[in-house]
N, C-alpha and C positions, 0 to 999 in steps of 0.2 A: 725427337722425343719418343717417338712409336718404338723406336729398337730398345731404347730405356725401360721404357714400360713393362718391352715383356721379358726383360731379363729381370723389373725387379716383380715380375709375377712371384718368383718363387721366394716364400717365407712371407707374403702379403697376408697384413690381418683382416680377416675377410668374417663377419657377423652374422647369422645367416638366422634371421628373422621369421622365423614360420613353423606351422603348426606340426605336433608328431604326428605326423601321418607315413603314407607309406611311401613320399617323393620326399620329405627330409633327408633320407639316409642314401640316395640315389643323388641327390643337389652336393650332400656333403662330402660325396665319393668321390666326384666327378671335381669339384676345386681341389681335395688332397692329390688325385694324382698330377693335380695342375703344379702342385707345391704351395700351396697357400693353407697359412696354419687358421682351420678351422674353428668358431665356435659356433655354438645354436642356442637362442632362446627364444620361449616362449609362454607367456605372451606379449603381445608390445608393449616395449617399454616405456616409461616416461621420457625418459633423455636419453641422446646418441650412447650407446656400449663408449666404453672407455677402451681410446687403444685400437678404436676400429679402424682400418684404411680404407674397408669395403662393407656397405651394409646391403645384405638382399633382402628385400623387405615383401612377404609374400601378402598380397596387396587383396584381403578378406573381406567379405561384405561385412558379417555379422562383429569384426572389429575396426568398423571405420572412426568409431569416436577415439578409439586406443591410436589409431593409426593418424589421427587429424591432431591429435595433442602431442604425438611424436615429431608430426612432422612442421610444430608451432617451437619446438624447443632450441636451446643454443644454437643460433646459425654459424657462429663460431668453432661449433665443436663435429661439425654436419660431414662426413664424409660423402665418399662417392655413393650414391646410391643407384642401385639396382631396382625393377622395382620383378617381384614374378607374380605372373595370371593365370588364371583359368576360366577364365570369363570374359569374352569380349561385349558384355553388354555395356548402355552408355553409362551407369554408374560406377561402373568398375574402369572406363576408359578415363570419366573425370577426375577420377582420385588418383590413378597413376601423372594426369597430367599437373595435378594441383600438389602432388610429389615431389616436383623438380627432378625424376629418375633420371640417367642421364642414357638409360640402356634399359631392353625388357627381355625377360627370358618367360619360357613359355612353359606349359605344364601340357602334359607329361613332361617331366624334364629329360630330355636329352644328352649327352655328349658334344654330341655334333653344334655347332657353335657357343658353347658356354664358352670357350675360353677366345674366339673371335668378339664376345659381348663383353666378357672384362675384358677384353685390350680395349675395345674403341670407348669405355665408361671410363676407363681410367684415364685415358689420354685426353678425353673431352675435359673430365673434371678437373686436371693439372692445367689446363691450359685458361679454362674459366677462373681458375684462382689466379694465376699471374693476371690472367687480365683484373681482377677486381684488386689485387695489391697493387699494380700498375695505376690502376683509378685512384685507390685510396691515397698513393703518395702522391701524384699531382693535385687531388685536392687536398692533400697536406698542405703541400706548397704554395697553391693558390691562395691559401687561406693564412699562410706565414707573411707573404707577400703583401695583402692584404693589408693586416697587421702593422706590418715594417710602413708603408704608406701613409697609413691611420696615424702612426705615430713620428713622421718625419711631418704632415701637415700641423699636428700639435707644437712641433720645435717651432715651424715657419712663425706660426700665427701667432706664440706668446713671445719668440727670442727674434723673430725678424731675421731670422736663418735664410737663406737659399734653397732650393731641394739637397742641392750637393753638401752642402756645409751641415744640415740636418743628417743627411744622410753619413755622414763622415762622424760625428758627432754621435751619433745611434751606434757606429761601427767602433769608435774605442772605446765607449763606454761597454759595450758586449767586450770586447777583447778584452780589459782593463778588471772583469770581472769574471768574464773565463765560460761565457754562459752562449748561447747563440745569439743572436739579431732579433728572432722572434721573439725569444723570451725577454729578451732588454726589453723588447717594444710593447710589449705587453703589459711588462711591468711600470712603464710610463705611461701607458694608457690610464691603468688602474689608478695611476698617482692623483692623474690629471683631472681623474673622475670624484676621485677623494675630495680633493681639493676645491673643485666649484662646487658654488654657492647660489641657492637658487632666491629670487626673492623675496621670497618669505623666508626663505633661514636670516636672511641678509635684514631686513627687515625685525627681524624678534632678537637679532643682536645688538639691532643700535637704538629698540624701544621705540615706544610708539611716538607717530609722528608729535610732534608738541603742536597746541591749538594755540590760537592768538584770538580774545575779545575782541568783537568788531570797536 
């Protein structure tokens, strides 16, 4: 994955979060000769840049309220974040860590390892996403599985089914309609839900009980 990374260094859209000062123009020099197509704004924004691959987010005291509602926004849309300092005090170390940054670059900015920090921020960040689509789709599946169970117990316990003849039974009814397993099963679930009758419903349908004189 690392040899990938850094061939698609070049033409990466990279966001570069910080204030005009006089290390702006020195941060943004220093990724174009990297090949990475630059922008800058400031100041922080409410939501991730649209389009970003890489956000360097230059990590301010006086906009930590801006910087704490940026970093509350779509985690969906969250790229790889960088985070840059100039201050190792403990409030500025908590907020890079309450960041999720996955790499820090330092001020004065340099040359000399900016682009050793975006290799290893982007290889972290691509590999934390497979890992988190990897989770999301086993607990997909645990939860489809789930499901298909929930609703093979419902065949058993109303039709007197087997697990396998439930299950078989779930499977051409999915086939027969062209839909998955899960969603057959679901939709039987929902049926089965519809359909019971609690008590009192059962009761206010067949009127109230009749009294007999002693």
């Amino acid at each position: 994955m690392a040899m990938q990374v850094l061939k698609d260094l070049r033409g990466l859209r990279v966001h570069v979060i910080h204030p005009p000062d006089e290390e702006r123009p020195s941060l943004v020099e220093h990724l174009r000769r990297i090949g990475c197509a630059v922008e800058t704004v400031w100041p922080v924004p409410a939501d991730w840049p649209d389009g970003a691959d890489v956000v360097l987010l230059a990590i301010e005291p006086g906009a930590r309220a801006d910087i704490v509602g940026l970093l509350k926004a779509d985690p969906g849309r969250r790229p790889t974040l960088i985070a840059v300092v100039g201050y190792e005090n403990p409030a500025t170390l908590q907020l890079v860590l309450e960041s999720g940054a996955v790499a820090v670059v330092e001020r004065p900015i340099r040359p000399f390892g900016l682009l050793t920090n975006l290799t290893i921020a982007r290889t972290l960040w691509l590999e934390r996403e497979e890992a988190r689509k990897r989770v999301a789709r086993l607990e997909s599946k645990l939860a489809g599985l789930q499901t298909i169970q929930r609703a093979k117990s419902i065949l058993m316990e109303n039709l007197g089914l087997t697990e396998e003849d439930a299950y078989q039974s779930l499977r051409r009814q999915a086939m027969a309609k062209r839909v998955p397993m899960e969603d057959m099963a679901a939709s039987l679930i929902h049926a089965s839900e519809l359909l019971q009758i609690s008590p009192r419903s059962r009761d206010a349908r067949n009127g109230p009980p009749s009294s007999t004189s002693p």
